[in-house]
N, C-alpha and C positions, 0 to 999 in steps of 0.2 A: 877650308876653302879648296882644299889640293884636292881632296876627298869627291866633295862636288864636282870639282874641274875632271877628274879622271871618270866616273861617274854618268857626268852629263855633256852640255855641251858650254867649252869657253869661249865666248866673243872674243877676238882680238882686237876687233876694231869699233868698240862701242862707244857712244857719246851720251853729253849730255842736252838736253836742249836748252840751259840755260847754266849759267856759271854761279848763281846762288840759289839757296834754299827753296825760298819758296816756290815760284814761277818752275824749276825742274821738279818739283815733289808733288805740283799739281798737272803737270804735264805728264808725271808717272803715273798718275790716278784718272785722268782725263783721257789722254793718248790724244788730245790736240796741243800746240803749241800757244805763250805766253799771247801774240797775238789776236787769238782767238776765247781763249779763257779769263783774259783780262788779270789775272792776280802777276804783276808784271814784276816787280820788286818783292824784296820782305818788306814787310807791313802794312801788304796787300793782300785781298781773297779773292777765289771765284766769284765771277761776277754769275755763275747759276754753275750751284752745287749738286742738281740732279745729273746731271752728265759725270760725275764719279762712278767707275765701273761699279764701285762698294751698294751702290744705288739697284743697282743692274744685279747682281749677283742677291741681294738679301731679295729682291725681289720672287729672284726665283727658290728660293728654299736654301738658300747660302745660310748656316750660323756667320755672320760675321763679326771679325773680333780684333781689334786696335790695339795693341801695348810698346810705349814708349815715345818715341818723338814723331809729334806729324808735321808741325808749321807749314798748316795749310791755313792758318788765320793770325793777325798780328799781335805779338806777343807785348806790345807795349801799350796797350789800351785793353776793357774788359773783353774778352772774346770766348767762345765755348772751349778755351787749350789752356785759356788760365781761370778759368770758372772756379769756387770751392770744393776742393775735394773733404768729402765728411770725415768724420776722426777713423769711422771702419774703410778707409780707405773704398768704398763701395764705387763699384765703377758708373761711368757715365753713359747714360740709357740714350741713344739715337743720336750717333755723331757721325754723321757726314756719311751717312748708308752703311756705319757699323753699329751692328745690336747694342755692342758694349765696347766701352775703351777704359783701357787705364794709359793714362797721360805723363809725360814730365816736359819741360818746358826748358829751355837751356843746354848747358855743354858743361861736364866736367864738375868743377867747385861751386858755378853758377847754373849749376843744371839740377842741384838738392831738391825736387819742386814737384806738388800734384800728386799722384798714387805711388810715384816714387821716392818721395819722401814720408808717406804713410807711412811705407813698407817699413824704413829705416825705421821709423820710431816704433812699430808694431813688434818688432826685434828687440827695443828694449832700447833703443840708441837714441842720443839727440843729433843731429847730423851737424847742428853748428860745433859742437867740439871736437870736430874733426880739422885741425890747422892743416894748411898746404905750408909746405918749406921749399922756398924756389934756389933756383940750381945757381940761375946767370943770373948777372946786373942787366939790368937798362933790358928786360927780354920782351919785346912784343908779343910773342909767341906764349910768356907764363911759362915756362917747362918747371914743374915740379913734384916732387913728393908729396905723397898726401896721407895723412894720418888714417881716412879713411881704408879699412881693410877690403881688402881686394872681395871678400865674401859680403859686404857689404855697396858694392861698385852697382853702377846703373846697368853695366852689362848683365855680370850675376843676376840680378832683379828682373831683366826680361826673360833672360835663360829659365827661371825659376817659373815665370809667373805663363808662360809658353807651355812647361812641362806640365803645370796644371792644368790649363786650357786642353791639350793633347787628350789626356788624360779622363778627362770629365766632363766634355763637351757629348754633348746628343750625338749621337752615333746611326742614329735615324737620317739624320740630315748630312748632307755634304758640308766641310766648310772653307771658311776663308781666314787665314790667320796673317794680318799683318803687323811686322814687329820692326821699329825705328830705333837701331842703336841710335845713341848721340853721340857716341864716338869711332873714330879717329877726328877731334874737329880741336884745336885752339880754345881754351889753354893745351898744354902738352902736359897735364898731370895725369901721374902714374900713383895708383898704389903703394904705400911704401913697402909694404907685405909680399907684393908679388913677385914672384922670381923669375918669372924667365923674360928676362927682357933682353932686349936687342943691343950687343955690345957698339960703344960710339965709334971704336977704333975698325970694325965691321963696315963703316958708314961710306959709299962713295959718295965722294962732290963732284957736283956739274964743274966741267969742264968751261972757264969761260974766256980763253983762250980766244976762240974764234965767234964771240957771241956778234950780234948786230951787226953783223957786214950792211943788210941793205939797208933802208930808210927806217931809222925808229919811227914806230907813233907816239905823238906827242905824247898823249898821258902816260905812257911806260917811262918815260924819264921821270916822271911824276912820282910813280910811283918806288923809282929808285931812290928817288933824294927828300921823299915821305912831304910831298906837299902837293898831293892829291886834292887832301881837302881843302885846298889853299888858290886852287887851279877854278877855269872857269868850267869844268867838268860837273865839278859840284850840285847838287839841289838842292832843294829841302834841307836834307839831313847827311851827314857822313858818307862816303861811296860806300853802297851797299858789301859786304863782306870783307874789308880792308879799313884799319882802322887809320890809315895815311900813317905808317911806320918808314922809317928809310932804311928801306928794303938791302940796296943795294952794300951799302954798310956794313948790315947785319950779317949777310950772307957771305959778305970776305974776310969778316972772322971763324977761321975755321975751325976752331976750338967748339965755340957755341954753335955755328951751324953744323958739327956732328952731334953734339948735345943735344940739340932740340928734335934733329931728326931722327937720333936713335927712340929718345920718348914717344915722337911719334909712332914709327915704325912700332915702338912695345903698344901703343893703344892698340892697334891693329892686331899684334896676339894676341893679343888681350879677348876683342873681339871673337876673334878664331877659336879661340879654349871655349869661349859658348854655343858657337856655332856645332861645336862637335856635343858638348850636352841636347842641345837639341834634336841632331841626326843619329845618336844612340840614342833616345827617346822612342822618333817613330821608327827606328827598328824594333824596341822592345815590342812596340804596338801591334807592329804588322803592317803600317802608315807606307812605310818606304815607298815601296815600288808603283803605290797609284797614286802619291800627292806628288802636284806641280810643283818644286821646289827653284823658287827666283831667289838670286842673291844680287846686288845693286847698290851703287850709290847714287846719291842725285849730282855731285859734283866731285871733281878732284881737289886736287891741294897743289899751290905753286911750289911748296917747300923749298924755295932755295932758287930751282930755274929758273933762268934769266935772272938771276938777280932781284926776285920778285919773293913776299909772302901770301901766304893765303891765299884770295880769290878775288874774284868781280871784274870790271869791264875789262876780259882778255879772251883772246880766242888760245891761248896757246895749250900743245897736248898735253899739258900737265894739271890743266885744270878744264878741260873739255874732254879727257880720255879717261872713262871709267871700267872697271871693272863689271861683269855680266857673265853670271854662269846661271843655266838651266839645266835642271834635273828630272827626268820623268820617266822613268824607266820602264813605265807599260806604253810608256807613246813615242820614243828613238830611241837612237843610239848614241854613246857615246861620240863627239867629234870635234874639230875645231873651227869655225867660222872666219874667216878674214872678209867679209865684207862688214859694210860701215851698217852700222846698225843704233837705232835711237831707243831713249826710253820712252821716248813716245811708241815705242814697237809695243811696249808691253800689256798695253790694255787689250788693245786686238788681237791681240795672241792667243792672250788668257782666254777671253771671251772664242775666240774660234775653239781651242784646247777642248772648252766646255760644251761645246755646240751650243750656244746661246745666241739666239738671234742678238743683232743690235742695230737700232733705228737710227742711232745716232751717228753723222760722220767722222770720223776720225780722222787726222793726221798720220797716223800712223798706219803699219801695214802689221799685217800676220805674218809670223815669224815661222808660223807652223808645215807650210809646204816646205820650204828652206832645210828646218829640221828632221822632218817623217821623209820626205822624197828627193832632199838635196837639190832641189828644184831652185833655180835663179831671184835674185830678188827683183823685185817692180822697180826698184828706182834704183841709181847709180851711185846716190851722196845722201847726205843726213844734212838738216840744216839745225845751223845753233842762232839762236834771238836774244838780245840782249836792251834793255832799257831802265839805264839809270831815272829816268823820268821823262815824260814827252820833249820835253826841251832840251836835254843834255842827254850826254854822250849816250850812243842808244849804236847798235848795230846789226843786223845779220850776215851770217855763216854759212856759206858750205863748202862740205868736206866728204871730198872722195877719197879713195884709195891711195890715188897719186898726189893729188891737190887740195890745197884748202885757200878760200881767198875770204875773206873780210870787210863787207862794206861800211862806214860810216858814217851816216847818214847828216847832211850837213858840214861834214867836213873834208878836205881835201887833200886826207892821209886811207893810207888802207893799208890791207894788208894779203897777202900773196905767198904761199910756199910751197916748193918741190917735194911733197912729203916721201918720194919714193928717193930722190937723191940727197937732198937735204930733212931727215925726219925729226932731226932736235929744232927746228926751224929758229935756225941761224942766220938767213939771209932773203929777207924782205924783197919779192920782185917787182912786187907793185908798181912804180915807178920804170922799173927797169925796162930798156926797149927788147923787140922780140918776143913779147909775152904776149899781146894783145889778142891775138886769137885764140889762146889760153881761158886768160881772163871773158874774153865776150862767149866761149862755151861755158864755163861757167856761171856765168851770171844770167845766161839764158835756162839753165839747166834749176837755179836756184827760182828763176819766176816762174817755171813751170810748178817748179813743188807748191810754190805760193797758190796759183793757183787750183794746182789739185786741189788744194784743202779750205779754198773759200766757200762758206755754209749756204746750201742752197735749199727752198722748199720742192717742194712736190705738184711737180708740174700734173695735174690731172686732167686736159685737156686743151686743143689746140687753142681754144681762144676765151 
C-alpha cells in the first residue's frame, strides 16, 4: 500500500457512501448512490444491473474479469454469488458485465466457499479440517488462529489466481481486473503459519476520556450495552453489520481490545504481502506504468471507537473514512489529495481515464481533472446514505472538510461535528445553540447534491 501511496495519489479524505457491504460495493460499481440503485441493505440487489460500469467497459472491448468477493446479490437465498461452482472450479461465464468470475462468498472460516474452495481442494486439501483455535472468551469479534496455512488463505488464492489472469489474458484487448479481498472483515482469524504479525503491546486505544460530551443518539447507547437488536430500530432481520454485541464492555477490557485489534491490523498485512505479489507481477510484465491501479474499501471498521464494534447505522470516521490510493503513472503524478472525495467518484473517473463515453448519470464526479491538472473539485462535501429498511432507522450524510452533520429521518436526534476542531468527533452539536447557520449551509448544500443527481430523461423538444 506505501508503495502505491508513494507512487500515486493518496486521498486523505475518502468516504464511503454507505456503512455496509452491499449498498457501498454497488455504489463502487454504479457511481450512483443507494437511493437511486435500490440495493439499500445486505440482502438486497440492483434493482437494473446494466448501469454497472463492468457493463460499459466489456461493451467496448474490456477483457473483464472478477476474483473474490463481490456481494452485489444476497447471499442468503439462491443468487448467481452462491450458484454451483463445478469440481474444475471453472469460472462463471457473464456476471454482472464480467466475461468471467471466480467467486467466494463470506469472511475468513465462514468464507471456505465457491472457486475458492475449489482452489483448496485442487491443492489436495479438505478445507473443513482446517480448526480455528480462538484467543478470547465471550469474543464477538472470533479473534483466532487458524490451522489453515497462510499459503493456503483467500488472500494467497486471489494473489495467485490475478497473476494468472496478468499473465494469459488477450493482450489484444485492454482489460479490466477486479479483485474483492474478504479480508480485513470479522472474524479476526489469522493464520497460524504466518509471521508477521502486528505486536498487541504496539496497539494504541482510543482514548475515552473525553468521549460524548454532546447529545448521544439513541441507538449508540444501543449499541454499547449490545441491545440493538432489542431496540425499536430493528427490522426484519439483525441491524445490518453488527451482530448487537455490547460493544462498550468489550472495548474496556484492554487486554482483548489490544488482542483483537492486533489480529485485525495482521489481516491487513496480511493483505499487503499480496498486494505486493501482484505489483511485482505487472512490473515483470511491463503492465505498471499504463494500468489504472485503484485500491479501496467499501467501508471501514468501528474497532473499538466510541466504544463501538464493527459497522452499520453510524456516521462516525471510523467506519465512513476509507482508505483510496490511485496509481497511473502515464496519466499523473504522484500527490496527496485532502478534499472529500466518494466511491461513488470511481466509476466516473475510470470511465473519463478511458475516454469512454457514458449516457448514463452518475452520482459521482471525475476525479481526473483533480488528478492530471490539480484543477478544484465540483462539489464541496461527499454524502453518506444509510437505510436499515424503509421504516427504521435510515439516514443521510454530509461531510466536508470542516463539517459533517447527520440527518434522521423520523427522528428527533442527529448528529453534527467540528471535524477541523473536534476530528475524533467527541462532541455532538446538533442540539447545541450557535450552530444553526452551520447546520442550515449544510443541509442546503446536502439537497443540492440530491438534487444534482436525480434521473432525468432527454428533453428533445420544447413541447
Amino acid at each position: 500500500m506505501d508503495r502505491i501511496g508513494r507512487e500515486g495519489v493518496s486521498f486523505k479524505r475518502a468516504y464511503c457512501p454507505n456503512t455496509v457491504c452491499t449498498p457501498s460495493r454497488t455504489s463502487m460499481m454504479t457511481g450512483v448512490h443507494l437511493s437511486r440503485h435500490g440495493a439499500y441493505n445486505i440482502g438486497t440487489t440492483a434493482i437494473d444491473k446494466n448501469i454497472f460500469f463492468s457493463h460499459l467497459l466489456r461493451n467496448k472491448g474490456y477483457q473483464t474479469h472478477h476474483i473474490g468477493k463481490a456481494h452485489w446479490y444476497p447471499w442468503g437465498i439462491e443468487s448467481p454469488e452462491n450458484a454451483i461452482v463445478d469440481e474444475k472450479g471453472t469460472p462463471f461465464k457473464d456476471f454482472t458485465g464480467f466475461e468471467k468470475a471466480e467467486l467466494s462468498v463470506g469472511h475468513g472460516t465462514w468464507g471456505v466457499t465457491g472457486h475458492y474452495k475449489r482452489w483448496i481442494e485442487s491443492k489436495g486439501f479438505c478445507p473443513s479440517d482446517f480448526k480455528e483455535q480462538y484467543i478470547l472468551e465471550n469474543d464477538a469479534n472470533g479473534t483466532a488462529d487458524w490451522e489453515l496455512p497462510i499459503e493456503l488463505h483467500s488472500g494467497t488464492w486471489i494473489a495467485e489466481r490475478a497473476v494468472e489472469f496478468l499473465r494469459n489474458y488477450d493482450n489484444a484487448q485492454s482489460f479490466y481486473l477486479n479483485l474483492g479481498f474478504q479480508d480485513p472483515h470479522h472474524p479476526h482469524v489469522v493464520p497460524k503459519n504466518y509471521q508477521r504479525r502486528i505486536d498487541a503491546d504496539d496497539i494504541p486505544l482510543t482514548n475515552r476520556k473525553s468521549y460524548n460530551k454532546g447529545l448521544l443518539p439513541e441507538h449508540i447507547t444501543h449499541f454499547h450495552n449490545g441491545t440493538i437488536n432489542e431496540s425499536r430500530f430493528k427490522g426484519k432481520f439483525a441491524i445490518a453489520g453488527n451482530e448487537g454485541f455490547a460493544w462498550k464492555a468489550y472495548y474496556n477490557d484492554e487486554p482483548k481490545a489490544r488482542t483483537t485489534k492486533a489480529y485485525y491490523y495482521t489481516m491487513v498485512q496480511l493483505i499487503d504481502d499480496q498486494l505486493g505479489v501482484i505489483l511485482e507481477e505487472l512490473d515483470k510484465l511491463g503492465l505498471s506504468d499504463n494500468t489504472l491501479l485503484i485500491f479501496t474499501s467499501d467501508h471501514g471498521e468501528m474497532l473499538g471507537d466510541h466504544s463501538i464494534g464493527q459497522k452499520g447505522p453510524m456516521v462516525y470516521e471510523g467506519v465512513t473514512h476509507i482508505p483510496l490510493l490511485i496509481r497511473y503513472p502515464n496519466g499523473f503524478d504522484p500527490c496527496e489529495v485532502e478534499e472529500c472525495v466518494s466511491l461513488v467518484d470511481l466509476a466516473p473517473t475510470i470511465l473519463d481515464f478511458l475516454n469512454i463515453e457514458d449516457s448514463i448519470q452518475r452520482d459521482g464526479i471525475s476525479l481526473r481533472p483533480r488528478l492530471e491538472k490539480g484543477k478544484p473539485l465540483e462539489r464541496d462535501g461527499v454524502r453518506i446514505e444509510y437505510k436499515e429498511e424503509p421504516n427504521r432507522i435510515r439516514f443521510k450524510c454530509w461531510v466536508t472538510q470542516e463539517w459533517k452533520i447527520a440527518i434522521y429521518f423520523g427522528e428527533s436526534f442527529g448528529e453534527l461535528y467540528d471535524l477541523k476542531n473536534d476530528p475524533n468527533e467527541m462532541n455532538n452539536l446538533f442540539q447545541e445553540r450557535g450552530f444553526e447557520g452551520v447546520k442550515t449551509k449544510l443541509l442546503i448544500d446536502l439537497l443540492n447534491d440530491m438534487e444534482r443527481s436525480e434521473p432525468l430523461s432527454n428533453r428533445t423538444s420544447r413541447v
